[in-house]
N, C-alpha and C positions, 0 to 999 in steps of 0.2 A: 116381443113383450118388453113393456119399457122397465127395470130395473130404477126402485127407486132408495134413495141412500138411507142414511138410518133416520133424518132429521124429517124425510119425506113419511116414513114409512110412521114413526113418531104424531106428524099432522097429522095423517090421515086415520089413521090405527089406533090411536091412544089420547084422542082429542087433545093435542099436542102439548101432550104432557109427559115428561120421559120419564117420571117418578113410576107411572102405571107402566110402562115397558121397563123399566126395574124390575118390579113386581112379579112380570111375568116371565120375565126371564133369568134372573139375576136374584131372585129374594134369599135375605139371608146372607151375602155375603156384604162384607165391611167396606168402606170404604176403599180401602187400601187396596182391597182384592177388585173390587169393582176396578178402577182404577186400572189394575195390572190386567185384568180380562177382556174390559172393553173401555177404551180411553174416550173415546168419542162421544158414549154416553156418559161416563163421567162428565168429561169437560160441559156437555149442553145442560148436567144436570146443576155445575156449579156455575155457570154461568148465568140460569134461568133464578136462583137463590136458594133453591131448592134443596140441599143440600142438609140440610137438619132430617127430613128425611130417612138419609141411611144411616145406620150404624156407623158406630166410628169402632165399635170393639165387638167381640162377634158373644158379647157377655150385655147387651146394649138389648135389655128388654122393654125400655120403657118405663114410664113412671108405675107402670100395675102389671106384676111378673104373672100373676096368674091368668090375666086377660090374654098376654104372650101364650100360655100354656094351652089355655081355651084355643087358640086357634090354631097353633103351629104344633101340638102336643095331644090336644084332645085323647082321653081315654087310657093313655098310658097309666101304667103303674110305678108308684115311684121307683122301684127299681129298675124298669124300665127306662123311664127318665133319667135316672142317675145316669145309666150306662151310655143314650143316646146323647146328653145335654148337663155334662156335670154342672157347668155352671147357674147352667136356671136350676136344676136342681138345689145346688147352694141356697143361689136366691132365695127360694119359695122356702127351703129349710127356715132361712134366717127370719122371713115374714110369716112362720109359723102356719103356711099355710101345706103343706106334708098332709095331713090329713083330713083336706079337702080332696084328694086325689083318691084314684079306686084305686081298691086292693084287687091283685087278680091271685085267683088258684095258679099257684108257678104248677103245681102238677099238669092241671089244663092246659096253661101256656105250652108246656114242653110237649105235649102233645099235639100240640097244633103243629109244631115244626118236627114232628116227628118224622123219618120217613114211612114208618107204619101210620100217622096218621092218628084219630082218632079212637078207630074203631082197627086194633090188631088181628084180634081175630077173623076181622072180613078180611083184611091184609092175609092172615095165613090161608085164610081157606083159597084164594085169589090165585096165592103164587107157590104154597108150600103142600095144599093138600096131598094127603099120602103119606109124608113124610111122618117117622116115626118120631119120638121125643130126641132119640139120641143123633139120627141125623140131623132134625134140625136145630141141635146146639151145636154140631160142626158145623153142619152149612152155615146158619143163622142166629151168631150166642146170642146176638141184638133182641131178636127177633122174639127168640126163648124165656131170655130176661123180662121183657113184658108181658110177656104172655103167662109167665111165672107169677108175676107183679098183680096181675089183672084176677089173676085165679082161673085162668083157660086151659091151663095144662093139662089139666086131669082130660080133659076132654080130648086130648092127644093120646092116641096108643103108643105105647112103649116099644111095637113090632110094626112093623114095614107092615102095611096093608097087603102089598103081593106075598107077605109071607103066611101072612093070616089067610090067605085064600085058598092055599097050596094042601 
């Protein structure tokens, strides 16, 4: 199989244009860093003139930061944003545009990465079933704590199920 070099692969792949093999490989970093990662595309990309192009700052949104945001950001919540992008965060701060952006439920959000998940109580019944309230705040305070939060507790016995059997 014939191995073709970046310039081949560029013609043939990216209707020979390296700005789209940027894109696809490379998007989002800066110049600079383009540069230090793959010199070769660098070089074909300043050579072809193409070079306006990339970012020269990794703060380089474009004349319309929200457009940026639309495509590389879609959905986030501004705190969201802030944490992944403080910079376009600024931006969009400074063009007032902050409240164009959804709000999300941080309770929900936190839930979604939760390792219980969504839904705790199918979590409990899943891994914990049996377990009395006071084991599973040793075993699991995490676990207890939202289940406390959720109002599920009560539906937890306070005795070991094998003891209630006995």
């Amino acid at each position: 199989m014939k191995h073709l070099s970046l310039e081949g692969i560029i013609r043939t792949r990216y209707d020979n244009n390296p700005v789209f093999y940027y894109k696809d490989h490379y998007a989002g970093l800066t110049r600079w860093r383009l540069q230090l990662a793959n010199y070769v595309l660098w070089e074909l990309i300043s050579k072809r003139g193409m070079m306006h192009e990339i970012p020269t700052t990794k703060n380089d949104f474009g004349k319309n930061a929200y457009a940026f945001y639309k495509k590389h950001y879609n959905g986030l919540s501004p705190y969201q944003l802030r944490k992944e992008n403080p910079g376009l965060y600024n931006r969009l701060r400074m063009e007032g545009k902050i409240p164009l952006l959804p709000r999300r439920n941080m309770r929900q959000a936190l839930r979604e990465v939760s390792p219980y998940g969504l839904d705790a109580w199918d979590y409990y019944q899943k891994h914990f079933r049996g377990y009395s309230r006071g084991e599973l705040k040793k075993v699991a305070p995490g676990l207890y704590g939202r289940l406390h939060n959720d109002d599920f507790l009560k539906r937890i016995s306070t005795k070991n199920e094998e003891e209630i059997r006995v």
